[in-house]
C-alpha positions in Angstrom: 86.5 120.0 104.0 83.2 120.0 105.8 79.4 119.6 105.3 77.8 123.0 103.9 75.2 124.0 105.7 71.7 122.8 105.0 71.0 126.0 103.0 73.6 125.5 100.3 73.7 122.5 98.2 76.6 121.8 97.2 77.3 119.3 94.4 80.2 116.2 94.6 82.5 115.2 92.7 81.4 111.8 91.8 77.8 113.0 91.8 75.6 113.0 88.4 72.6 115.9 89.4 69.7 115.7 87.0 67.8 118.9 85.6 65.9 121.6 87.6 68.7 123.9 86.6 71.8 122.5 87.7 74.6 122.1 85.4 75.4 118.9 84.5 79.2 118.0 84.3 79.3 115.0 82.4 82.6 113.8 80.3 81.6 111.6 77.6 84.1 108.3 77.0 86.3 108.4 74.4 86.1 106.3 71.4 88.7 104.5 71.6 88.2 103.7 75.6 85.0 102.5 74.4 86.5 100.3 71.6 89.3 98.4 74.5 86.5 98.0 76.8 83.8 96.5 74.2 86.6 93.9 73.3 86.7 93.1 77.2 82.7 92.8 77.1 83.5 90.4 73.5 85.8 88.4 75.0 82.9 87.8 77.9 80.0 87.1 75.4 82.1 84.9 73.0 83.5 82.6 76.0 79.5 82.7 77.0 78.6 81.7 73.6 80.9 78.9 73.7 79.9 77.3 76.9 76.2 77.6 76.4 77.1 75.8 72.4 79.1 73.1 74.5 75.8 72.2 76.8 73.9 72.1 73.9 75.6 70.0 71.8 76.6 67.5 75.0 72.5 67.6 75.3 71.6 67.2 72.1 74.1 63.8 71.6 72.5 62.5 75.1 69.1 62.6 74.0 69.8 61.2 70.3 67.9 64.7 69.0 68.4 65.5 65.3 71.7 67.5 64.3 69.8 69.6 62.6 68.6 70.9 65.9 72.3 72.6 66.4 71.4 75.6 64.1 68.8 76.1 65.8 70.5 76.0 69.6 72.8 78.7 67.7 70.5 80.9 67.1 69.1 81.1 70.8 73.2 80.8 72.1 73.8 83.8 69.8 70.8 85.8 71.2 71.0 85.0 74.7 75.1 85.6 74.6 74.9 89.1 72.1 72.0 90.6 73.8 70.6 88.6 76.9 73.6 88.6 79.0 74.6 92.5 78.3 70.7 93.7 79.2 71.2 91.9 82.0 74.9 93.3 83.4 73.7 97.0 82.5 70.6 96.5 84.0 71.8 94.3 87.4 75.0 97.1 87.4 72.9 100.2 86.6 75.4 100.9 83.5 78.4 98.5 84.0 79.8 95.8 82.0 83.1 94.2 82.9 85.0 96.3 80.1 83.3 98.8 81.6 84.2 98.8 84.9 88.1 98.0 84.2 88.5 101.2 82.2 86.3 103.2 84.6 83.1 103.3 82.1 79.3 104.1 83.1 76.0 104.3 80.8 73.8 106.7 82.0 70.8 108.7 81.1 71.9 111.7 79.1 70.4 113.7 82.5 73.3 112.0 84.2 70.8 109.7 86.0 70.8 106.0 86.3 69.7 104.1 83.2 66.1 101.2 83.2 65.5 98.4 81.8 64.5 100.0 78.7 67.4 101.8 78.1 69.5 98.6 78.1 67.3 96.6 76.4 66.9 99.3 73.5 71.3 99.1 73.4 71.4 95.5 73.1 69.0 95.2 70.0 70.3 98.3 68.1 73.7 96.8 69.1 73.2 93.6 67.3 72.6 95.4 64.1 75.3 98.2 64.4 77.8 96.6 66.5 77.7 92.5 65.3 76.1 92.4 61.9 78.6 95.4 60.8 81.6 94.3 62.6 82.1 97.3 64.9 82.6 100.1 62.0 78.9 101.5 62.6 79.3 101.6 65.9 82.9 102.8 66.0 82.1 105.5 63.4 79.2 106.9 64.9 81.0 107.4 68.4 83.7 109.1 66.7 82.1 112.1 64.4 79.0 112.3 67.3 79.5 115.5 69.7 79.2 113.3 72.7 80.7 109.9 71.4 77.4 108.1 71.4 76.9 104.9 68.9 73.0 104.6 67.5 71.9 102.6 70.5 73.0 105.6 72.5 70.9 107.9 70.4 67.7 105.5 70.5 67.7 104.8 73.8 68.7 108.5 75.0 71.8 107.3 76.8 75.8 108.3 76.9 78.8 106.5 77.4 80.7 108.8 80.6 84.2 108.7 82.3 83.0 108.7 85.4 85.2 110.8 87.4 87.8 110.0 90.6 86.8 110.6 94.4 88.1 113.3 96.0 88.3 113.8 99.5 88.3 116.8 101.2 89.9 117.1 105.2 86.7 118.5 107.8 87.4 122.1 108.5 88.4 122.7 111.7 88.6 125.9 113.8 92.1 127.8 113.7 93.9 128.2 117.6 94.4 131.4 116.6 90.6 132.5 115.8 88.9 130.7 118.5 88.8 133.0 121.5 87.5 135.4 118.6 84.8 132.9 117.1 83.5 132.6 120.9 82.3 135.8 120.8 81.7 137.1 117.5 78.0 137.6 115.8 78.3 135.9 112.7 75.1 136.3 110.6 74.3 134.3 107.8 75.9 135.0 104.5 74.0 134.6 100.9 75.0 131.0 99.5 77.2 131.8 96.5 79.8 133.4 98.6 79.8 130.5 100.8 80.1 128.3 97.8 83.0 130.8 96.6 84.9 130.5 100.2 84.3 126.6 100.3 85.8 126.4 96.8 88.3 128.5 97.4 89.7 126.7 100.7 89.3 123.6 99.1 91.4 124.6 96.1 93.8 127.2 97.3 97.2 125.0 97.0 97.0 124.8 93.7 96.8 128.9 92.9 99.7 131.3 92.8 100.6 132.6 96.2 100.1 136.4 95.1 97.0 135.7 93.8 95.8 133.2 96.3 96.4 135.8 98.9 94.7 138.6 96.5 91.6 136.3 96.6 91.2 135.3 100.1 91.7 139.1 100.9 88.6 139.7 98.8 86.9 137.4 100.2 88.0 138.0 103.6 86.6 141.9 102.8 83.4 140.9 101.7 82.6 138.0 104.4 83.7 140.6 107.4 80.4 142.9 106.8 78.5 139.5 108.4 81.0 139.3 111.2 81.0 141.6 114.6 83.2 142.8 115.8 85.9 142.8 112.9 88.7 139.9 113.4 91.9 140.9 114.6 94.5 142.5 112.0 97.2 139.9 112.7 94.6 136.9 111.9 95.1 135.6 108.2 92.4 136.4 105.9 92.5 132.6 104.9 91.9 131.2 108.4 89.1 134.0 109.2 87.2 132.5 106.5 87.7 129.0 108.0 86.9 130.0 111.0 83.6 132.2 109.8 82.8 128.4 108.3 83.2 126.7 111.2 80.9 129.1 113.0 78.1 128.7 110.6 78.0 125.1 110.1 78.6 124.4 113.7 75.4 127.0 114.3 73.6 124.5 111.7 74.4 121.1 113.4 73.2 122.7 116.9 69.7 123.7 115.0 70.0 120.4 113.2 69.8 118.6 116.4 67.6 120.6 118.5 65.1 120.1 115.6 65.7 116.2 115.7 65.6 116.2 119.4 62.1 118.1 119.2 60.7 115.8 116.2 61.5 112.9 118.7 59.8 114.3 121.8 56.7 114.4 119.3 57.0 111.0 118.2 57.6 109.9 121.8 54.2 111.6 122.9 52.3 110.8 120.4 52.7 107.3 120.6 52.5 106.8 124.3 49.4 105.2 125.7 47.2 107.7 127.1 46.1 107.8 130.8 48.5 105.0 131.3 45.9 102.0 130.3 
């Protein structure tokens, strides 16, 4: 469908909006999601751990070093490969990871906003303790008897673990033949935002109500949009494509003033910067 006007804010569907009283829609992952994609992640860090043990090792037999050095090399491969290497995906992928991304995973704030450095580096330590040292069964546990699925490093770090949602596209409205000599016309006065967000939803949604009650509802609408509209639409025009059309007045009215005002913000630029008295 289209834009809204610049008055109404409306809110996508693949959007996260933070505080300041919107509603947050967020859909934690479930457990078990979490679970196939860590042992994605696993299979990364392990095959990381491996080739990082192999360099050491081929080093340590060049140089003639002490094997006792090896434990040692272990200790930093096991740190770098465990807790390095995720801080550093989340943090370079703002909440991915490979298992992640192949089951459609994100961290994020618990505002739905995009998560620091901090926040990663606060999962990867608490993630050694309740994800490696017990095996998985803290973490596992945690995300399944917690309201939002979260793990301990989630808690500490004030994070969650979302599905984040599909896409969807939405075709531009566009003016019905039928309504346009009409629309030429008419005075169409601004109408208060939460019907226009009721209309837009509406239009965008109406294949997938009832026909008797679809219609029902874009009569009502229809009804309660006219008292902004002069003169009244013809009888014969459908109560669905007078609200299109009503749509298509207002935002087309917005781009116009949206232009004009970009148009005048570049005259200004233009004279302020010239040279003045041509020197």
């Amino acid at each position: 469908m289209s834009e809204l006007p610049v008055n109404v804010q409306r809110i996508s569907d693949e959007s996260f909006i933070s505080g300041e009283g919107v509603k947050l829609d967020l859909k934690p992952a479930s457990p078990f999601i979490r679970a196939a994609a860590f042992l994605i992640d696993l299979t990364l860090y392990v095959g990381a751990f491996l080739v990082l043990t192999y360099i050491c090792v081929a080093l340590i037999d060049i140089g003639g070093l002490p094997p006792t050095l090896v434990k040692a090399t272990n200790v930093i491969n096991i740190f770098l490969s465990l807790v390095v290497l995720p801080f550093v995906i989340e943090v370079f992928t703002h909440g991915y990871s490979l298992g992640k991304w192949a089951f459609n995973l994100k961290v994020v704030r618990r505002d739905g906003g995009i998560i620091t450095a901090r926040h990663s580096f606060v999962r990867a330590m608490t993630g050694m303790v309740e994800t490696y040292m017990f095996l998985g069964l803290l973490s596992f546990m945690a995300t399944v008897f917690s309201p939002r699925a979260t793990r301990l490093g989630d808690v500490a770090a004030g994070t969650m673990v979302i599905q984040v949602p599909e896409p969807v596209f939405y075709p531009p409205l566009v003016m019905p033949p039928d309504c346009a000599q009409w629309a030429s016309h008419a005075q169409v006065l601004p109408i208060p935002d939460e019907l226009h967000f009721e209309c837009m939803n509406f239009l965008h949604n109406n294949r997938q109500i009832l026909d008797q009650l679809r219609l029902s509802i874009a009569m009502s609408l229809a009804g309660r949009v006219s008292a902004f509209v002069s003169p009244k639409p013809p009888t014969n025009i459908h109560p669905e494509r007078f609200l299109a059309a009503v749509l298509v007045v207002l935002r087309d009215r917005e781009y116009a003033k949206e232009l004009k005002r970009q148009d005048i913000l570049e005259t200004r630029r233009q004279q302020v910067e010239a040279v003045p008295f041509e020197v």
